[in-house]
DOTIDO-204106 format. One record per residue (C-alpha): residue in three letters; x, y, z. Coordinates in steps of 0.05 Angstrom, whole numbers, padded with zeros to 5 digits, always signed. Layout:
residues N
ALAXYZ...
***
This chain:
residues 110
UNK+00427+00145+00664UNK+00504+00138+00670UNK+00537+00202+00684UNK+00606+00219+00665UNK+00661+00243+00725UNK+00675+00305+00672UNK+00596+00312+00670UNK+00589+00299+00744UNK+00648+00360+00749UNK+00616+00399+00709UNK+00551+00406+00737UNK+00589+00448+00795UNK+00590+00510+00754UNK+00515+00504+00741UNK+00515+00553+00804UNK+00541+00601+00758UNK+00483+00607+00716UNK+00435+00621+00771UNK+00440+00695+00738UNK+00413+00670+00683UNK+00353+00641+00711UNK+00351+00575+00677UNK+00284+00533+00664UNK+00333+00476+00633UNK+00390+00454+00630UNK+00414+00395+00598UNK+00476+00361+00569UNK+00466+00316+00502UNK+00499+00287+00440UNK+00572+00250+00435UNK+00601+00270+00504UNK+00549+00219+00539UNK+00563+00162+00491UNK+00632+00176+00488UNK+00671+00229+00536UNK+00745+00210+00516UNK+00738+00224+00441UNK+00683+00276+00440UNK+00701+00345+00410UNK+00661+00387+00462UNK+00607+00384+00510UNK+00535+00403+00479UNK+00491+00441+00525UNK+00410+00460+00517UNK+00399+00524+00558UNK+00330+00549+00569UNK+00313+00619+00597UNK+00272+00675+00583UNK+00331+00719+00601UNK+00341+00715+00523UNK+00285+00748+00504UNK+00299+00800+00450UNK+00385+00781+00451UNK+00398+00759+00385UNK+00413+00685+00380UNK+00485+00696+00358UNK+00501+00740+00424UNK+00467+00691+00474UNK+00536+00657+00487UNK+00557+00725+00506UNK+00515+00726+00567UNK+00542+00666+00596UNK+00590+00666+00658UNK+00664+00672+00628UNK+00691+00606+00657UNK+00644+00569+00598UNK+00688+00599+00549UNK+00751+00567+00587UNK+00711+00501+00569UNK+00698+00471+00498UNK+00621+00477+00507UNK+00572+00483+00443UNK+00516+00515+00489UNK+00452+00523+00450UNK+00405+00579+00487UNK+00334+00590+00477UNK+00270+00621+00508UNK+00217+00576+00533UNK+00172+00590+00473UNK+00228+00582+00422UNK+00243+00520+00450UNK+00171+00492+00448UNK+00160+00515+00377UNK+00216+00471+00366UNK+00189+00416+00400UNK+00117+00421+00373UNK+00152+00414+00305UNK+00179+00358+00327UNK+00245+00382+00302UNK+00306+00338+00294UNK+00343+00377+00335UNK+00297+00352+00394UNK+00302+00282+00370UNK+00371+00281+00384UNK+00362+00309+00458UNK+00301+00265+00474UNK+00350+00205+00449UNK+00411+00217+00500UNK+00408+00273+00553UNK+00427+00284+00616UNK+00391+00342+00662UNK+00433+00384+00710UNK+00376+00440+00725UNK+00316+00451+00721UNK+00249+00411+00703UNK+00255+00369+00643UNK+00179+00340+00645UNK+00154+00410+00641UNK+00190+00410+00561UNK+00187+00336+00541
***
């Protein structure tokens, strides 16, 4: 799959959530089709550091140069994530449809 420069830079802070432990990550939606007029940068973050932090305050936990970037970063536990994808929930449509990984093991959620 054809990766963006700005994705390609990007993936360099991935280091910084090594605190967070990440099963997952992975970049999806407009930015891949389109990098020069997307809005933002959507990213799928899965970690069972999240366990019990309200969904709301998950952002907070993130390293503060992501909130120098315009990044819609959607954070879930493992098992929140799977109930979503045993639903087959069209949130995980759009992923499945255009995604790039830049951590973790993607066969062990799709």
């Amino acid at each position: 799959m054809y990766m963006p420069t700005e994705l390609m830079n990007f993936s360099s802070l991935i280091g910084e959530l090594n605190k967070l432990k990440p099963d997952l990550v992975v970049a999806f939606g407009s930015y891949l089709q389109d990098p020069y007029n997307a809005r933002d940068l959507d990213i799928l973050l899965i970690s069972d550091v999240f366990e019990g932090v309200y969904y709301q305050h998950r952002r907070l936990l993130l390293p503060s140069k992501f909130n120098m970037l315009t990044i819609d970063a959607y954070c879930f536990t493992s098992e929140e994530f799977r109930s979503l994808f045993v639903a087959d929930h069209p949130f995980i449509k759009a992923i499945k449809k255009n995604h790039v990984v830049l951590a973790g093991d993607f066969n062990g959620y799709f």
